[in-house]
MITORLUM-176028 format. One record per residue (C-alpha): x, y, z. Coordinates in steps of 0.1 Angstrom, whole numbers, padded with zeros to 4 digits, always signed. Each point is the difference from the previous one (the first is absolute). Layout:
BEGIN
XYZ;...
***
This chain:
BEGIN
+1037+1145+0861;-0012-0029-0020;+0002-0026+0032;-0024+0025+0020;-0023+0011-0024;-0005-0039-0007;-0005-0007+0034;-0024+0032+0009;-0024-0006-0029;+0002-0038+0010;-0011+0005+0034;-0030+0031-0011;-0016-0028-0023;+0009-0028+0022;-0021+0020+0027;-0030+0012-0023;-0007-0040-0005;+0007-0005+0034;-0030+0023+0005;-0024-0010-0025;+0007-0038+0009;-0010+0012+0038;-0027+0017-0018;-0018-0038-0020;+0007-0016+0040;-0028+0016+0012;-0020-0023-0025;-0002-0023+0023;-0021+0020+0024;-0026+0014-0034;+0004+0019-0030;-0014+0034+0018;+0032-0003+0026;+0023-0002-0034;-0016+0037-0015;-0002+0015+0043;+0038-0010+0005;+0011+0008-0035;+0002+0040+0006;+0020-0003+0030;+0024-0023-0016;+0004+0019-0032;-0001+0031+0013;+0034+0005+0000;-0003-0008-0036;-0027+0021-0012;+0013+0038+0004;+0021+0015-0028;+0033-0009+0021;-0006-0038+0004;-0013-0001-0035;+0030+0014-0014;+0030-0015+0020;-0021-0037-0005;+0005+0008-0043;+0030+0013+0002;+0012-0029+0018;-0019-0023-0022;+0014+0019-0033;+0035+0000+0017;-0001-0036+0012;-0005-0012-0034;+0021+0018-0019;+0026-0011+0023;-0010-0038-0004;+0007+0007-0037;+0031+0012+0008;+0013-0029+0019;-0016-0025-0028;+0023+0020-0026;+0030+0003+0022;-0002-0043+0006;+0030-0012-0018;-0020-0038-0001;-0037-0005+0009;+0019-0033+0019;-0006+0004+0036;-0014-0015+0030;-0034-0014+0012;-0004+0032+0019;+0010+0024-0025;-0022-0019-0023;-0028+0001+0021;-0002+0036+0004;+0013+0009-0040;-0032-0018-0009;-0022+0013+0022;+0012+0034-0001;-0007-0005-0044;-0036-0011+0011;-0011+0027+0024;-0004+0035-0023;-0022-0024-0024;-0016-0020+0028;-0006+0038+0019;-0008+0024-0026;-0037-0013-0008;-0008+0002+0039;+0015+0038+0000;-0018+0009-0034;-0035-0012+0016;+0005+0018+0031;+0022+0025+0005;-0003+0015-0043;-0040-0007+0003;-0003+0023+0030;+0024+0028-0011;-0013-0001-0033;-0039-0010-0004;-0009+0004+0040;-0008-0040+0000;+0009-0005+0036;+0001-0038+0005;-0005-0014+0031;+0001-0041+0018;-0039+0003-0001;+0007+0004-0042;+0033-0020-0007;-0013-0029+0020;-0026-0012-0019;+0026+0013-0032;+0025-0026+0008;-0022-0029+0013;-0028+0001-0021;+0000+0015-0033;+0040+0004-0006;+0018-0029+0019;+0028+0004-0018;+0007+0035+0013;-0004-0015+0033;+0029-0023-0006;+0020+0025-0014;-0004+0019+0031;+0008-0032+0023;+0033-0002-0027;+0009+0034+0004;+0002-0007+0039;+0018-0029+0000;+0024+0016-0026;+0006+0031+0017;+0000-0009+0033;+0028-0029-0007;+0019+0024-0021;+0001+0030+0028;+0010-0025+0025;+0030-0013-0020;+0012+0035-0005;-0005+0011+0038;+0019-0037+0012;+0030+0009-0024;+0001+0035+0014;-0009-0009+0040;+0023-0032-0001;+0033+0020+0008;-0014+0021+0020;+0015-0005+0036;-0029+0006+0018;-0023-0028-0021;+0002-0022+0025;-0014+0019+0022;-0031+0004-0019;-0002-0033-0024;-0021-0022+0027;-0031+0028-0003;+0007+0008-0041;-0002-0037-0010;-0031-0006+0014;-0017+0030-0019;+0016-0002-0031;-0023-0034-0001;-0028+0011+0020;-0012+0030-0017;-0005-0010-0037;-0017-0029+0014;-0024+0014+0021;-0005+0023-0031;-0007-0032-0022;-0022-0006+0028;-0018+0032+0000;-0002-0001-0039;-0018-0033-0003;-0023+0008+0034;-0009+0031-0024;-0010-0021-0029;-0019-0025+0020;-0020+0027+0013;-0001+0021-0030;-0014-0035-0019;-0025-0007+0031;-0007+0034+0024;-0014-0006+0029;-0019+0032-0001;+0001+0015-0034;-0025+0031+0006;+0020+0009+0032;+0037-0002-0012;-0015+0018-0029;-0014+0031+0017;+0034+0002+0026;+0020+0002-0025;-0020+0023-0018;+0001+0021+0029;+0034-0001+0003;+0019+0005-0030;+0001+0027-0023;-0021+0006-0032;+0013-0021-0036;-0007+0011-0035;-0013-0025-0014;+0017-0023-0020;-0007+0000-0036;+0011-0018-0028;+0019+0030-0012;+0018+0000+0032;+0012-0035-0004;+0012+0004-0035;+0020+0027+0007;+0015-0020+0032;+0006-0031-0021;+0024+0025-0024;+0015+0016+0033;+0013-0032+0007;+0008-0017-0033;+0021+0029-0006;+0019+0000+0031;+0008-0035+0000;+0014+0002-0033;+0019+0029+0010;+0014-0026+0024;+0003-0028-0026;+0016+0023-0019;+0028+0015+0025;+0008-0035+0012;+0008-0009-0037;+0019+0031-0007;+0022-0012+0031;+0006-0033-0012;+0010+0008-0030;+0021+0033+0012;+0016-0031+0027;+0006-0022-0031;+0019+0029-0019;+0021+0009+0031;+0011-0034+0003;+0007-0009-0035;+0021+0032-0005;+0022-0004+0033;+0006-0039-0011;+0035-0012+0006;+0022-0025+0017;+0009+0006+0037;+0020-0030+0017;-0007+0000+0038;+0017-0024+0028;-0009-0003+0039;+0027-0008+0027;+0003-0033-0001;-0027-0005-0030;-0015-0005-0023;+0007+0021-0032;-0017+0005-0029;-0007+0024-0029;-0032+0022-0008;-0015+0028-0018;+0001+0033+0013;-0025+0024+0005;-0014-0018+0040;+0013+0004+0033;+0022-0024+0019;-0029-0015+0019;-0022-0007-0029;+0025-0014-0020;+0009-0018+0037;-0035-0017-0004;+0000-0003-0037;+0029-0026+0009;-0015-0013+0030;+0027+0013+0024;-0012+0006+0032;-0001+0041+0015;-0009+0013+0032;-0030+0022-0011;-0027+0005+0027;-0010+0034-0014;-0006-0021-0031;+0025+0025-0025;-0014+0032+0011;+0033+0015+0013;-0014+0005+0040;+0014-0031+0019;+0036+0001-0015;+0005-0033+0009;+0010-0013-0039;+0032+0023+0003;+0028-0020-0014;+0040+0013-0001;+0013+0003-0035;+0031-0018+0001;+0007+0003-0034;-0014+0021-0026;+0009+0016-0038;-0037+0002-0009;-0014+0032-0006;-0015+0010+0038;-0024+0027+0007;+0001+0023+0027;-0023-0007+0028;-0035+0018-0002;-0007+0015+0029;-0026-0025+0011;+0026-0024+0000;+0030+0024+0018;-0027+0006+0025;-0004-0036+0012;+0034-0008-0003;+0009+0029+0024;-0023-0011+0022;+0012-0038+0000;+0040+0016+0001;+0010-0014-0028;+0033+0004-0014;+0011+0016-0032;+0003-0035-0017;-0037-0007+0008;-0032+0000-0026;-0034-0009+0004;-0009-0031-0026;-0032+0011-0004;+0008+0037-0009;+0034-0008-0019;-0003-0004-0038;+0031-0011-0015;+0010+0008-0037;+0021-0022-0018;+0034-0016+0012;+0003-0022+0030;-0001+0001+0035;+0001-0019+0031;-0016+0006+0029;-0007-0009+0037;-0034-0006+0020;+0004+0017+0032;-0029-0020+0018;-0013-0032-0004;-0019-0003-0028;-0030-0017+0027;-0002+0025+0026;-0033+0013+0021;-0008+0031+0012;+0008-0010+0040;+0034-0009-0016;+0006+0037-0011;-0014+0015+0033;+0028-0018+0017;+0025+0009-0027;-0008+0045+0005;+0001-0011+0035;+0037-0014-0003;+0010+0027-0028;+0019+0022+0025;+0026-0029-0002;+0008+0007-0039;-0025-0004-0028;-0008-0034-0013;+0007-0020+0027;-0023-0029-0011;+0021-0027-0016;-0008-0002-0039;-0012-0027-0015;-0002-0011-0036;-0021-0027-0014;
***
């Protein structure tokens, strides 16, 4: 339930900033294309349906991020997992100002900004706003692509569509970096002020004006959410820290053929793996989808807990025998054990697409291979 809620909210948010990315592209042609296309893009986001899945996804996305972050048994990981743990700590602060000014401003005080308004905003008098907004691009856009590679890596049909994907997933925030800084150029020297003015006037909808009691009260809006967020992300750390400290004892594990070695309890098999710099077989980077970090337990009186159901479910799907764990989902208590890597500890997605086409011959037919 977890895995899919995590992957349906990623892919609702990862499609609104697809959208509003398409949305700063049209920059390039003039700021009056960016406010004509943006109510066909956002439509789908602007009725009481899109607004509400698009938060609830947000608000679930998050929560589910903390989570994860209090559920790590060691903040050591790898470049990727790095990349997208620090980017997915950046976005809510990063995001919230740009949701407060827009989306708060218009529900609340009837301040309906438009390109024709934030342009000038972000080039002229606020620059800084206008390099939070190029941040929160880069940021987002580099975090949801992460996410959707982990997911669409072990996929069997990927292949199929990778050659056209790849090409986008660089294309469109550049062309919206494009569209942003066409914007500014034009917001900093119009070609025809009066006229832009009076189209755009035309075209979009009346805004209260925006008063200095307005912005006051949006400034609080969004001090107080961030610190909401500050303060949630601390309360996480520090419930993380407790959970650790209290579940703290001595666990021996050994791998087939080695190495062995002792550490604290209280993290999985594959983080204490990569703790020790042992090498696992991991393409859904630890989120219990790929299976392909299964190891047999050869030998085990440590304290072993049943499979979730996350974890029964991929290791039915992979056949996996009775003696079978996933490292990544397994969280020894104390004792020892030894255990078994199933698949090479280097192996790539085309690797396992052979492998499930082979697996009518007996499960784990790949040879293993320790480091």
């Amino acid at each position: 339930m977890i895995r899919s809620l995590r992957i349906v909210t990623g892919l609702v948010l990862f499609l609104f900033v697809a959208t509003h990315l398409a949305n700063l592209g049209f920059g390039l042609v003039s700021i009056e294309m960016m406010d004509r296309m943006r109510g066909p893009l956002m439509a789908p986001w602007s009725n009481i349906l899109g607004e509400l899945l698009l938060t609830a996804s947000m608000l679930v996305h998050i929560v589910l991020g903390l989570q994860s972050l209090y559920r790590r048994g060691t903040l050591r990981m790898s470049k990727t997992d790095a990349v997208q743990f620090i980017t997915a700590l950046l976005i809510p602060p990063l995001l919230i100002p740009h949701v407060v000014g827009t989306i708060v401003a218009a529900k609340q005080f009837g301040i309906l900004p438009s390109y024709a308004s934030l342009s000038p905003y972000f080039w002229i008098y606020e620059p800084m706003e206008g390099l939070r907004q190029v941040l929160v691009l880069v940021v987002t856009w580099i975090h949801g692509c992460v996410g959707l590679f982990t997911w669409l890596r072990i996929q069997v049909w990927w292949d199929r569509i990778a050659p056209y994907c790849y090409p986008l997933a660089v294309a469109i925030p550049v062309v919206a970096l494009l569209g942003f800084v066409q914007a500014g150029n034009d917001a900093i020297n119009p070609p025809e002020p009066a006229a832009v003015e009076q189209v755009v006037q035309s075209d979009a909808p009346v805004s209260a004006p925006v008063t200095q009691e307005a912005l006051d009260a949006l400034f609080e809006i969004r001090d107080t959410i961030i610190l909401i967020y500050l303060a949630m992300l601390a309360l996480t750390l520090v419930a993380r820290y407790f959970r650790l400290r209290k579940s703290r004892s001595i666990l021996q594990i050994s791998y087939a053929k080695g190495p062995a070695f002792e550490h604290d309890t209280g993290l999985s098999l594959l983080e204490i793996a990569t703790v020790h710099g042992v090498p696992h077989a991991n393409l859904c980077r630890g989120r219990g989808r790929c299976g392909t970090c299964r190891v047999k337990i050869v030998e085990a009186d440590s304290e072993l807990p049943t499979a979730s159901d996350l974890e029964q479910k991929t290791l039915t799907r992979v056949h996996a025998g009775e003696d079978v764990r996933l490292a990544c989902q397994l969280i020894p208590g104390k004792g020892s054990i030894k255990v078994e890597r199933l698949l090479p500890p280097y192996i790539q997605p085309e690797d396992i697409k052979q492998y499930q086409q082979d697996i009518q011959t007996g499960p784990d037919t790949l040879q293993p291979e320790t480091a």
